[in-house]
C-alpha positions as CSV (number, residue, x, y, z in Angstrom):
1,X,100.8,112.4,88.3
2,X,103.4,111.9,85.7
3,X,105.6,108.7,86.8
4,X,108.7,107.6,85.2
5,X,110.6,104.1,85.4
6,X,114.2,104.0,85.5
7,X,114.8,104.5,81.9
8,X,112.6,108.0,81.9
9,X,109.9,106.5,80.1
10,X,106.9,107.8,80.9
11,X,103.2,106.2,82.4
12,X,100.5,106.7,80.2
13,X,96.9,105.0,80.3
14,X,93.8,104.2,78.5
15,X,90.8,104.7,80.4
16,X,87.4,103.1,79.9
17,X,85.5,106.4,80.2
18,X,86.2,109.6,78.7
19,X,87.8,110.4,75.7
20,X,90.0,107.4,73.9
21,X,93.2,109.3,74.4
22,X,96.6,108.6,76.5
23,X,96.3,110.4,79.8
24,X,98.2,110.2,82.7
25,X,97.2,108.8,86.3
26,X,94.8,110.9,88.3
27,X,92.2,111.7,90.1
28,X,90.0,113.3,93.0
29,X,90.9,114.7,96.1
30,X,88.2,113.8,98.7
31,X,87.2,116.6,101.0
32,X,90.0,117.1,104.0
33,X,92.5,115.0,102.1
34,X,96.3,116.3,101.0
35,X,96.8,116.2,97.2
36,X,99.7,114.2,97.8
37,X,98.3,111.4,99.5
38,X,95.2,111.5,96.9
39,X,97.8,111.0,94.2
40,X,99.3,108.5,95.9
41,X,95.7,106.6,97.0
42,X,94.7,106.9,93.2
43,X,97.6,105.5,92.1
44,X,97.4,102.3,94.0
45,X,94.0,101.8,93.9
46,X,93.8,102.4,89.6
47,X,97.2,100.4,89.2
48,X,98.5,99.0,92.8
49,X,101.9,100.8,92.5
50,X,103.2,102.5,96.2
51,X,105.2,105.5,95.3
52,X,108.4,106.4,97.0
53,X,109.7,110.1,96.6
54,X,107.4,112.0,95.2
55,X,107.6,115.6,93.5
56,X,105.6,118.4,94.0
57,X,105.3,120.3,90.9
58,X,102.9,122.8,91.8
59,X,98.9,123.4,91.0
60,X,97.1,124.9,88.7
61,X,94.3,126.0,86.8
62,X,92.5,123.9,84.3
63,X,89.1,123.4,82.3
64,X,88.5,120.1,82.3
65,X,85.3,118.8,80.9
66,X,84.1,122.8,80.5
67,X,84.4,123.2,84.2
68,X,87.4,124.9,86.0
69,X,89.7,122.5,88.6
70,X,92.4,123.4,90.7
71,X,95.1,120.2,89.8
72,X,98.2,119.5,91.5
73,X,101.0,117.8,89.8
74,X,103.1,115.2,91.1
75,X,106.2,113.6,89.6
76,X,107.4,110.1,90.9
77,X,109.5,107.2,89.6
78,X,108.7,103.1,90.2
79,X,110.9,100.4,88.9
80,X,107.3,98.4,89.5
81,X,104.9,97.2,86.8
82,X,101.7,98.8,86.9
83,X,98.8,96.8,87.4
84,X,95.4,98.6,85.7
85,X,91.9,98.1,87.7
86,X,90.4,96.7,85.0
87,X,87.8,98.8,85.6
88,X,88.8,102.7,85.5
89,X,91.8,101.7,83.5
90,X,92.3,99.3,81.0
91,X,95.8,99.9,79.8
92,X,98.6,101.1,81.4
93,X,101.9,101.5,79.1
94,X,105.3,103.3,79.8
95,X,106.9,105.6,76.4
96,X,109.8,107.0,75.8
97,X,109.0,110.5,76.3
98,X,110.6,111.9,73.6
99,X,108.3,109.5,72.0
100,X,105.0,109.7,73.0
101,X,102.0,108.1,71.2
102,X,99.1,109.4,69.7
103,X,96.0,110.2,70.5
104,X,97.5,112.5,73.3
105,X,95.2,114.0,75.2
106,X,95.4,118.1,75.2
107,X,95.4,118.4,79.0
108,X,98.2,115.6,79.3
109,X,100.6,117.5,77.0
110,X,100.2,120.5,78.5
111,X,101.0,118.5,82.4
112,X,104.2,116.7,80.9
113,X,105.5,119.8,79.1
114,X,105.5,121.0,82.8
115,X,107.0,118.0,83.8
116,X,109.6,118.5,81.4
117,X,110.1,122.7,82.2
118,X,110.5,121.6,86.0
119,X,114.1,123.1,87.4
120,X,115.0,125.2,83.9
């Protein structure tokens, strides 16, 4: 899920598993469940943020971790702070996204550089 505030910035997080890289909000879709409305549950439950509109940006096909995943991609905005878990996410920071820190993680550049293709 890549999610904007007003000023286009753009939601990134540090996680307290996986690799120490930025990354963006995600994660599973139980069995049955939409995509949208996982993207939406994971987002409140890792950061307590309700999304309004949100975009559908399509799926596709990823190795993540050496495995393959079908991901879907969702765009949103929030003039709300995030809140992190504490516990699956210990930072949660907006960036300019022409500005984007470093370490970046590979899969997360390649999802906003779709973000940023959307409607050309």
């Amino acid at each position: 899920m890549i999610i904007t505030n007003l000023s286009g910035d753009v939601l990134l997080l540090s996680h307290s598993y996986g690799p120490d890289v930025w990354s963006l909000p995600g994660g599973g879709v139980d069995a049955g469940e939409d995509p949208e409305h996982a993207a939406r549950r994971e987002v409140y439950e890792e950061l307590g943020l309700k999304l309004g509109a949100v975009e559908n940006l399509g799926s596709r096909e990823e190795l993540v971790s050496g495995s393959p995943l079908t991901v879907y991609l969702f765009a949103s905005m929030t003039d709300a702070r995030p809140v992190p878990d504490g516990r699956e996410v210990l930072e949660a920071r907006f960036f300019p996204s022409h500005s984007l820190p470093e370490p970046l993680g590979r899969i997360t550049r390649e999802r906003i550089e779709v973000w940023r293709r959307r409607g050309l």
